[in-house]
Structure formats: structure tokens, C-alpha cells
N, C-alpha and C positions, 0 to 999 in steps of 0.2 A: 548450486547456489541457493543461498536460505537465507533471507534478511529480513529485519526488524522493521518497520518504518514507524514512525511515532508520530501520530496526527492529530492534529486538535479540532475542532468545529464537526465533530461527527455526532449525530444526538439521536439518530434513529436507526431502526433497521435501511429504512430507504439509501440512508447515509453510507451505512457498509456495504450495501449493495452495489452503491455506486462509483465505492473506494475498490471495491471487487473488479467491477468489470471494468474499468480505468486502467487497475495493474494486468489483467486479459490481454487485454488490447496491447501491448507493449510485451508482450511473451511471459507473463507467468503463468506457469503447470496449474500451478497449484495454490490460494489465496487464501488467505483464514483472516478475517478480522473481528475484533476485539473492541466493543463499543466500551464497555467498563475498562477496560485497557489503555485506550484508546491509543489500538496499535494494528499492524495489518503486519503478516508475517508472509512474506510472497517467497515462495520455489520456484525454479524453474532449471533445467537441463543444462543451460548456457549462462553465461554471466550477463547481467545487466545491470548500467555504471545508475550510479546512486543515482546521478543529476534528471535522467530519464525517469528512472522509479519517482524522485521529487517532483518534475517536471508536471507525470501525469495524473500524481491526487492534486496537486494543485489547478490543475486546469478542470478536476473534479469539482473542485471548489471549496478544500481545506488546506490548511497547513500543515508543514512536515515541520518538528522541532527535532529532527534525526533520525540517522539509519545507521544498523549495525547489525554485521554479519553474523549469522549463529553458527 
């Protein structure tokens, strides 16, 4: 599984950081975020439903304006 999430309110390093280990915590392998982007690209081995990947940058403390699978 390889998805997109597109996030808005991220303005630092600290910010992707914390959009990082957000998606960790909930089973992604593998996280890359994108502050110019402003997007986080989460892998992981097993599927994880959007609502969860939304769920946990938002309780990070940003907005998801989508996700889509690559």
C-alpha cells in the first residue's frame, strides 16, 4: 500500500516530523513528507483505510484535503 495524503497547516520541519511519526504509530513502513508539497506519502506492508491515515495527522494537529493511492 502507497498513499498520498495532502495536508495543509504544516510550516516546519517540526511539523513533518510530527505528521511522520503520527502515520508510525498507526503501521506505516515507510513515511516521506513534503513541506513544499505539502503532502506525506505513507507505505506500509498491509492496507490502512484512509479514515485512520486522516484520523491520525488530524489529531497531529493538521488538515487532510485528501488521499490517494499511488
Amino acid at each position: 500500500m502507497k498513499k498520498q495524503i495532502n495536508i495543509e497547516g504544516m510550516s516546519c520541519g517540526h511539523c513533518a516530523k510530527h505528521v511522520e511519526e503520527a502515520l508510525k504509530e498507526i503501521g506505516a513502513a515507510n513515511v516521506t513528507v513534503s513541506l513544499e508539497g505539502k503532502y506525506a506519502i505513507a507505505e506500509s506492508s498491509s492496507e490502512i483505510e484512509d479514515s485512520k491515515l486522516k484520523e491520525a495527522v488530524e489529531e497531529a494537529g493538521y488538515d487532510v484535503t485528501g488521499i490517494k493511492s499511488l
